[in-house]
C-alpha atoms as an extended CHARMM CRD file, in Angstrom:
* protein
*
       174  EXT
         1         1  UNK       CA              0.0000000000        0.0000000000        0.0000000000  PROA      1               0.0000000000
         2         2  UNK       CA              1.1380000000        3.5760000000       -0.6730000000  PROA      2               0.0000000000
         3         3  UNK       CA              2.3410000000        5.4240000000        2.3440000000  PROA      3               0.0000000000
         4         4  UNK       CA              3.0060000000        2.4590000000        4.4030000000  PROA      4               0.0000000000
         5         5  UNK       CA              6.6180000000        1.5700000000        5.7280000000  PROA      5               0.0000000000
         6         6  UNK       CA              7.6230000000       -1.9680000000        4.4580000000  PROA      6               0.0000000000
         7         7  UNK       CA              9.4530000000       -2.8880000000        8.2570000000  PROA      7               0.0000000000
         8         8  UNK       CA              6.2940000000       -1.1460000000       10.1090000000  PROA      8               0.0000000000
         9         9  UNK       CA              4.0810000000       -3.8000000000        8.0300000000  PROA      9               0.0000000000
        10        10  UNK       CA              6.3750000000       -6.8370000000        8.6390000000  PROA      10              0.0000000000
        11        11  UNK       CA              6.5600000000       -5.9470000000       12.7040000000  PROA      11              0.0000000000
        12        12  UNK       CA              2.5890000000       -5.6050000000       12.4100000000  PROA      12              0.0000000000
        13        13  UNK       CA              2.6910000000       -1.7720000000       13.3690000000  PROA      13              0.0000000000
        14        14  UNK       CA              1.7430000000       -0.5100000000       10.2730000000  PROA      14              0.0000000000
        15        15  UNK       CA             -1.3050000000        1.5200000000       11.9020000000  PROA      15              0.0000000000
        16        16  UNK       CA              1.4780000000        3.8490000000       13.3790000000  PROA      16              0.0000000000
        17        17  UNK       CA              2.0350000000        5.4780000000        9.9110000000  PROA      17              0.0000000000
        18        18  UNK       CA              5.5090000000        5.9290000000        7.9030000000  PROA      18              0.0000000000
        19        19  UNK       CA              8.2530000000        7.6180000000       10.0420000000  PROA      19              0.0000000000
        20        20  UNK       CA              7.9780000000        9.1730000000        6.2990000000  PROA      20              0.0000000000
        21        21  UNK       CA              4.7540000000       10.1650000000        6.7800000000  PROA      21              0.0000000000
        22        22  UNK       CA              5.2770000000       11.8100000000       10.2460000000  PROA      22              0.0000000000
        23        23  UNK       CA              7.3310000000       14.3270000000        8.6690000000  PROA      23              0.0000000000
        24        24  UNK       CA              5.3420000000       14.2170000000        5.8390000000  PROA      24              0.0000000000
        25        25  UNK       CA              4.7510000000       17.6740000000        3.2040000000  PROA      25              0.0000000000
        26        26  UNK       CA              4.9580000000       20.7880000000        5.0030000000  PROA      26              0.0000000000
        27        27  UNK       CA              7.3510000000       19.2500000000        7.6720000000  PROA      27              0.0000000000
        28        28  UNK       CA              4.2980000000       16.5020000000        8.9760000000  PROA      28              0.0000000000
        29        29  UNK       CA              3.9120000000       15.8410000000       13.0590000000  PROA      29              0.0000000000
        30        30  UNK       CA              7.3230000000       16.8520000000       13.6890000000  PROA      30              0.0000000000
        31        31  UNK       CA              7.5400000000       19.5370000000       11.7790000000  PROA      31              0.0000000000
        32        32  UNK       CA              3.9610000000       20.6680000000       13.7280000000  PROA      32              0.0000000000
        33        33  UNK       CA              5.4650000000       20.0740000000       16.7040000000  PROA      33              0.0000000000
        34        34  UNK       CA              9.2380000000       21.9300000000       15.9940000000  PROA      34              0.0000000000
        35        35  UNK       CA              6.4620000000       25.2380000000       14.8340000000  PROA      35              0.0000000000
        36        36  UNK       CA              5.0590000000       25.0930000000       18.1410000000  PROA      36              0.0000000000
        37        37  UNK       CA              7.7550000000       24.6200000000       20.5750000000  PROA      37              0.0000000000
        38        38  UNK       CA              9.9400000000       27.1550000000       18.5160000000  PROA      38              0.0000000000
        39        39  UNK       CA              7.0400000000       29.6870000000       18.7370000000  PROA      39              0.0000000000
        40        40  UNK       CA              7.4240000000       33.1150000000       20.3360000000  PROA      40              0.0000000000
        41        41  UNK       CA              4.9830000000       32.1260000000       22.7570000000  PROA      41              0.0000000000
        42        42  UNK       CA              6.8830000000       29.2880000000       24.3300000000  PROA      42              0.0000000000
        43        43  UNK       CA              9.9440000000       30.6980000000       24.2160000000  PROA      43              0.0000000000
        44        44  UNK       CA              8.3900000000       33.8810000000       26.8600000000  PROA      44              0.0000000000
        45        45  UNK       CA              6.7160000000       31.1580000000       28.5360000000  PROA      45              0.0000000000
        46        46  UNK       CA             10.0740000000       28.6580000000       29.0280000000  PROA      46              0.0000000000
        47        47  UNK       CA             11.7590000000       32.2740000000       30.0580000000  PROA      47              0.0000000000
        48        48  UNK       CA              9.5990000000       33.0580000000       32.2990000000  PROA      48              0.0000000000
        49        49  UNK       CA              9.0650000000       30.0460000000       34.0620000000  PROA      49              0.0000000000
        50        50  UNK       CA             13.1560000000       29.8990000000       33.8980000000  PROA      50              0.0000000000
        51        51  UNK       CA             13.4070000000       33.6220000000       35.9880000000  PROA      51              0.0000000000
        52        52  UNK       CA              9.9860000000       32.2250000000       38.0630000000  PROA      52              0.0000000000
        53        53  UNK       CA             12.4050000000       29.6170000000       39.4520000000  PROA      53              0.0000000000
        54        54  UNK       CA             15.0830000000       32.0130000000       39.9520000000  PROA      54              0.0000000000
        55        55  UNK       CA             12.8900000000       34.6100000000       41.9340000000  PROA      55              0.0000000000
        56        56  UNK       CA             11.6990000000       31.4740000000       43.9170000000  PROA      56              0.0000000000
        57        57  UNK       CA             15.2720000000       30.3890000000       45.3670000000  PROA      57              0.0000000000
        58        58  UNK       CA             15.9680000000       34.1830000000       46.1120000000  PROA      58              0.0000000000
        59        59  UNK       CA             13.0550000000       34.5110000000       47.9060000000  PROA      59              0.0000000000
        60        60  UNK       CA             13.4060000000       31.2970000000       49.9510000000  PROA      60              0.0000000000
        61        61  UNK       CA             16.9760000000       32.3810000000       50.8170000000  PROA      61              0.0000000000
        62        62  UNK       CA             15.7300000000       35.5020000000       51.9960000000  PROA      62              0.0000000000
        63        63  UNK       CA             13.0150000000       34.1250000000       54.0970000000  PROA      63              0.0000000000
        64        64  UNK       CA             15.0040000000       31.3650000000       55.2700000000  PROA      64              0.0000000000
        65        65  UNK       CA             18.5160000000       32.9860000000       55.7810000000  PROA      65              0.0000000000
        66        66  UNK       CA             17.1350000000       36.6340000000       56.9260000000  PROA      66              0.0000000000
        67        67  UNK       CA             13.4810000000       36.6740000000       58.0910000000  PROA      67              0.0000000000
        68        68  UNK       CA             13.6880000000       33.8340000000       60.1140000000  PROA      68              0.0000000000
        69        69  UNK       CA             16.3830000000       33.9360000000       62.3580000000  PROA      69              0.0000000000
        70        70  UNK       CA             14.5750000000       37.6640000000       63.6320000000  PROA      70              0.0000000000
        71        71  UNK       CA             11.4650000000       35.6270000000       63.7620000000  PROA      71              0.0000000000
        72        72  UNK       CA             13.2800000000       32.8300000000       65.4250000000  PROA      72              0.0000000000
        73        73  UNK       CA             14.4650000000       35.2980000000       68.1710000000  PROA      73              0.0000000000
        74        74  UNK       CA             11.3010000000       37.2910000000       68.5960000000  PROA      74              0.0000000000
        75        75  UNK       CA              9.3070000000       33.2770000000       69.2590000000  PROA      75              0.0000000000
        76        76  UNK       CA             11.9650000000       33.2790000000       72.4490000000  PROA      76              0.0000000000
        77        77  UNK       CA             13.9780000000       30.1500000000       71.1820000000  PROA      77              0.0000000000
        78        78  UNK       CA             17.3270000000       30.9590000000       69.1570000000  PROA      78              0.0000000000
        79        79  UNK       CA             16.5400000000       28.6740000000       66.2010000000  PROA      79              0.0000000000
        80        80  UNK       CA             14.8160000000       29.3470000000       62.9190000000  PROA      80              0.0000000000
        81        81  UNK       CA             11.3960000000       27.6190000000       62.0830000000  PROA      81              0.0000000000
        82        82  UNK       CA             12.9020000000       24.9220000000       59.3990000000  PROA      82              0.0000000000
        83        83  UNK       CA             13.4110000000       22.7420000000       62.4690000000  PROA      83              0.0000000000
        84        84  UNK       CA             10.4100000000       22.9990000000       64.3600000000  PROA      84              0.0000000000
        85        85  UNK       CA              8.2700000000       19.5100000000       64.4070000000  PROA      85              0.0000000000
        86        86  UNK       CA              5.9690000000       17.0630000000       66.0150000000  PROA      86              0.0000000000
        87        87  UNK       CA              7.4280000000       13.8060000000       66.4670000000  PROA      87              0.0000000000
        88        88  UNK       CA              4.9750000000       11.2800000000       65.9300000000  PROA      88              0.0000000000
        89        89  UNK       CA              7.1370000000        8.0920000000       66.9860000000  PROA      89              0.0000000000
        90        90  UNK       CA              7.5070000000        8.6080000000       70.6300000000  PROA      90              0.0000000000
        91        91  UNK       CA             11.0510000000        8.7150000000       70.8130000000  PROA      91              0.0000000000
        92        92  UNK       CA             13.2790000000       11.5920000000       71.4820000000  PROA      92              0.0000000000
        93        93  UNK       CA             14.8510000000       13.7990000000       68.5640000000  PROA      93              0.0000000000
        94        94  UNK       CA             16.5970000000       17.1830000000       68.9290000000  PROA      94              0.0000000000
        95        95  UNK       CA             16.3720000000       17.9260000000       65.5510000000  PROA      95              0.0000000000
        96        96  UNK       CA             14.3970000000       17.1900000000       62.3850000000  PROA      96              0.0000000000
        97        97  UNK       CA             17.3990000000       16.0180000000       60.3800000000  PROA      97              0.0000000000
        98        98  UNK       CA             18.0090000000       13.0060000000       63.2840000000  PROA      98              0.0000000000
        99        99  UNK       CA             14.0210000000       12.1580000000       63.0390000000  PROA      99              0.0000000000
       100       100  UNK       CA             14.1010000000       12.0190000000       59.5820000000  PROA      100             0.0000000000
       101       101  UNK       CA             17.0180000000       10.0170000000       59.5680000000  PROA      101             0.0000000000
       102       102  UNK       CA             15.9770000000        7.7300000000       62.1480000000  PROA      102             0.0000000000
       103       103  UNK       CA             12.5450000000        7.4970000000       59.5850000000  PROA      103             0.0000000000
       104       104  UNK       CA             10.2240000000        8.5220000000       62.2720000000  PROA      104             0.0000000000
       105       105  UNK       CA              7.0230000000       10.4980000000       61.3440000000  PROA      105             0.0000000000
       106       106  UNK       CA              7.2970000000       13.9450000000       61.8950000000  PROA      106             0.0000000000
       107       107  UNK       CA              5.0480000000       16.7980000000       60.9180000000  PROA      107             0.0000000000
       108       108  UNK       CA              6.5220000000       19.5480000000       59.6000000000  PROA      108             0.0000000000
       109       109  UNK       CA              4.6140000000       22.8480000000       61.2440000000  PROA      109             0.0000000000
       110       110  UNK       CA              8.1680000000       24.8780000000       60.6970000000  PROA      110             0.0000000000
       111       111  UNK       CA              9.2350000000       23.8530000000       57.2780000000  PROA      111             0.0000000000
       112       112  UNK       CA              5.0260000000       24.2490000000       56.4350000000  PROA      112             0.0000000000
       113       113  UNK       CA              5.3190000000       28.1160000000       57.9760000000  PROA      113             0.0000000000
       114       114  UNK       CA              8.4470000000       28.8050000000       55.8300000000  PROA      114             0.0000000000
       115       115  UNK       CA              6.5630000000       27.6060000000       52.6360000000  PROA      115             0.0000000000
       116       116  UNK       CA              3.8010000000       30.0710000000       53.3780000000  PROA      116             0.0000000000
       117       117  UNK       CA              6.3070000000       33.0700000000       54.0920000000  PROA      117             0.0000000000
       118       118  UNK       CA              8.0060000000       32.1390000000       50.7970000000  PROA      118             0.0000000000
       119       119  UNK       CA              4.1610000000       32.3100000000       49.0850000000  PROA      119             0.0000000000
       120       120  UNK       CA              3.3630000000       35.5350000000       51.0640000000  PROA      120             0.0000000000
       121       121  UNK       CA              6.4180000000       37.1730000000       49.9190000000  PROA      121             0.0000000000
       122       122  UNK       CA              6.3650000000       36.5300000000       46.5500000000  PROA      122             0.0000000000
       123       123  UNK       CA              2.4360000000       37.1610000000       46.1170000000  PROA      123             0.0000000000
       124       124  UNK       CA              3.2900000000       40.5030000000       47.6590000000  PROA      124             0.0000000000
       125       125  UNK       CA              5.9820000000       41.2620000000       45.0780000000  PROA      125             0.0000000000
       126       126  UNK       CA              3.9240000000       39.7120000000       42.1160000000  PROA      126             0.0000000000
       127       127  UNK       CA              1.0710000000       42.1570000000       43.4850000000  PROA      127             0.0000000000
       128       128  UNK       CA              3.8610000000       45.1850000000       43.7050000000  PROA      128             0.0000000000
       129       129  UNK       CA              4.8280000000       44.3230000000       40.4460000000  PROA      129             0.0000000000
       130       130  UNK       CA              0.9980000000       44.0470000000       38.5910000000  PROA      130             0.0000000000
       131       131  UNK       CA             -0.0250000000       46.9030000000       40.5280000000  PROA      131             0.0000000000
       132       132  UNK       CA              2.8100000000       49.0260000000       39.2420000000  PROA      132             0.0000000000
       133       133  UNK       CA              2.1200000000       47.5430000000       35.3180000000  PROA      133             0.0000000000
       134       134  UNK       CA             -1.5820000000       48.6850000000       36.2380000000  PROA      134             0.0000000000
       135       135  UNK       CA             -0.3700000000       52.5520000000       36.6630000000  PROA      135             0.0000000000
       136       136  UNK       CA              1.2350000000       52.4910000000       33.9040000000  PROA      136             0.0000000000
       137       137  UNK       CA             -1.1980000000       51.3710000000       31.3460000000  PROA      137             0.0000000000
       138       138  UNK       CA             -4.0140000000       53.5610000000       32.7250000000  PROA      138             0.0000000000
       139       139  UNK       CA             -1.2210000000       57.2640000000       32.5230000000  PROA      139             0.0000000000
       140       140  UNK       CA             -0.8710000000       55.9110000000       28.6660000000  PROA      140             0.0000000000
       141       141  UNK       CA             -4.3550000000       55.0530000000       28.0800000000  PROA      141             0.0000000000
       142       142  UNK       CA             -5.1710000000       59.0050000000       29.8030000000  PROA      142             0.0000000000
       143       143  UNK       CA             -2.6250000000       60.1450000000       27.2210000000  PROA      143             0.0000000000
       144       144  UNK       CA             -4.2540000000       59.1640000000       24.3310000000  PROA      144             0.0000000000
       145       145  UNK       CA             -7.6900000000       60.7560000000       23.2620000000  PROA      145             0.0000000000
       146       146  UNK       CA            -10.7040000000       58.6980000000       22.4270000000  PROA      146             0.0000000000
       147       147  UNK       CA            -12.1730000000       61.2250000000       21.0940000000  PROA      147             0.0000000000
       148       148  UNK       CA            -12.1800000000       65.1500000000       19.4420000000  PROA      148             0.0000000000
       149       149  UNK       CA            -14.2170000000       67.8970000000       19.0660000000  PROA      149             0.0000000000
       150       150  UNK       CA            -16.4930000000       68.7500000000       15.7490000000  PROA      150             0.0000000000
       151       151  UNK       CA            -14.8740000000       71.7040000000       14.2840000000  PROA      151             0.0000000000
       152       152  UNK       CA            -18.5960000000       72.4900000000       12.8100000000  PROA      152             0.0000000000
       153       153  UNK       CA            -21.0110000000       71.9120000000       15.6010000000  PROA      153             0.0000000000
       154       154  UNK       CA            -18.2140000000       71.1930000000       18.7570000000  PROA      154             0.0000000000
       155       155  UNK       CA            -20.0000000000       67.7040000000       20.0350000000  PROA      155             0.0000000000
       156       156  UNK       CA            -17.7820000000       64.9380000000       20.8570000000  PROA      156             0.0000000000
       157       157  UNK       CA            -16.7200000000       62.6540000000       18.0370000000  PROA      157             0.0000000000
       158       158  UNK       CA            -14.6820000000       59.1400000000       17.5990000000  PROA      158             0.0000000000
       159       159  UNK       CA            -11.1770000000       59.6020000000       16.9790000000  PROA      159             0.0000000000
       160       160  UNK       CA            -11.7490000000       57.0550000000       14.0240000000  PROA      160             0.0000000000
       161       161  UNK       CA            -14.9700000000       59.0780000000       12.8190000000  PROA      161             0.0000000000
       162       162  UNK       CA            -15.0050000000       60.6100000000        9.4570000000  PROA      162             0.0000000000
       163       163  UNK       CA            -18.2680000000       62.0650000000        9.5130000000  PROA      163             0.0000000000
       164       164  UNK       CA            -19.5980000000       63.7220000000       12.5930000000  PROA      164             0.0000000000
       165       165  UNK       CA            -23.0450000000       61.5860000000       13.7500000000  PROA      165             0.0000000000
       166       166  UNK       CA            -24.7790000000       64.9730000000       15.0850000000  PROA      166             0.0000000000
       167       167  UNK       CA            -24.5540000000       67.5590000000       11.9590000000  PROA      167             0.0000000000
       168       168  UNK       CA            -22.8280000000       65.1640000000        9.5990000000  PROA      168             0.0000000000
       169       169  UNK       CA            -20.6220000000       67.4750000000        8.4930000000  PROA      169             0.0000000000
       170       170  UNK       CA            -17.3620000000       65.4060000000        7.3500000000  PROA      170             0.0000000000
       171       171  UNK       CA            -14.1270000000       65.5370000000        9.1870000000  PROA      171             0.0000000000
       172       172  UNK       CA            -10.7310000000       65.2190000000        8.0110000000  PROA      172             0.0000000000
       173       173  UNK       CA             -8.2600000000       62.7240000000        9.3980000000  PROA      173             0.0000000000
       174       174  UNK       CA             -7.4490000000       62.7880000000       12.7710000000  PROA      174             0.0000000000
């Protein structure tokens, strides 16, 4: 049959289509699939998620390395919150790295609380960050006119309008 691989046939896989085919005219389902992951698009969105990943380890260093240890001192005990837990086992652990070597169950209320100052920071600088974007578009959106003034009768008109709707007088370009 036309468009059918010979070795595809003989292995009984013929229903999976010509590796021919797959690139077929026009560059086929690879070709499809090189378009889209070479697309502007993914490329901003690979970037982005790249520098979201970044922002994330900066932020849990700072939490971590600097907010805690005030934090830490402020609870009354000299330690940050990473190692505060609930030993489930029964036995005896200073610290969450011998529990969790020993494999008891622990639950993690300190390493839980720094997760939620990580999220808490970085909402709060995604917010800082929208809000200022916000600003922005609505001084240029105030800086450009929807609208102008008839020269004929002086009502408001459409930027776009070539003809004014209340004495239909026609206007030149804008």
């Amino acid at each position: 049959m036309a468009g059918q691989d010979p070795i595809l046939s003989h292995l009984g896989m013929a229903h999976l289509g010509s590796p021919k085919m797959l690139m077929g005219k026009g560059g086929g389902f690879l070709g499809e699939f090189r378009e889209f992951a070479l697309k502007g698009n993914m490329l901003d969105m690979a970037i982005g998620i790249i520098i979201g990943a970044a922002f994330g380890r900066v932020i849990s260093s700072f939490v971590s390395d600097i907010m805690m240890p005030p934090i830490g001192l402020i609870s009354g005990r000299h330690s940050d919150l990473s190692n505060k837990f609930i030993n489930l086992s029964g036995h005896a652990y200073a610290t969450l790295a011998e529990a969790k070597a020993a494999g008891a169950a622990t639950i993690n209320y300190g390493l839980f609380l720094n997760a939620c100052f990580d999220f808490l920071i970085v909402a709060f600088a995604v917010f800082l960050l929208v809000r200022q974007v916000n600003r922005l578009r609505a001084q240029f959106a105030a800086t450009v006119p929807a609208t102008r003034e008839c020269p004929f009768c002086v009502s408001s008109v459409p930027v776009k309008a070539t003809r004014c709707p209340n004495c239909t007088s026609e206007l030149g370009a804008a």
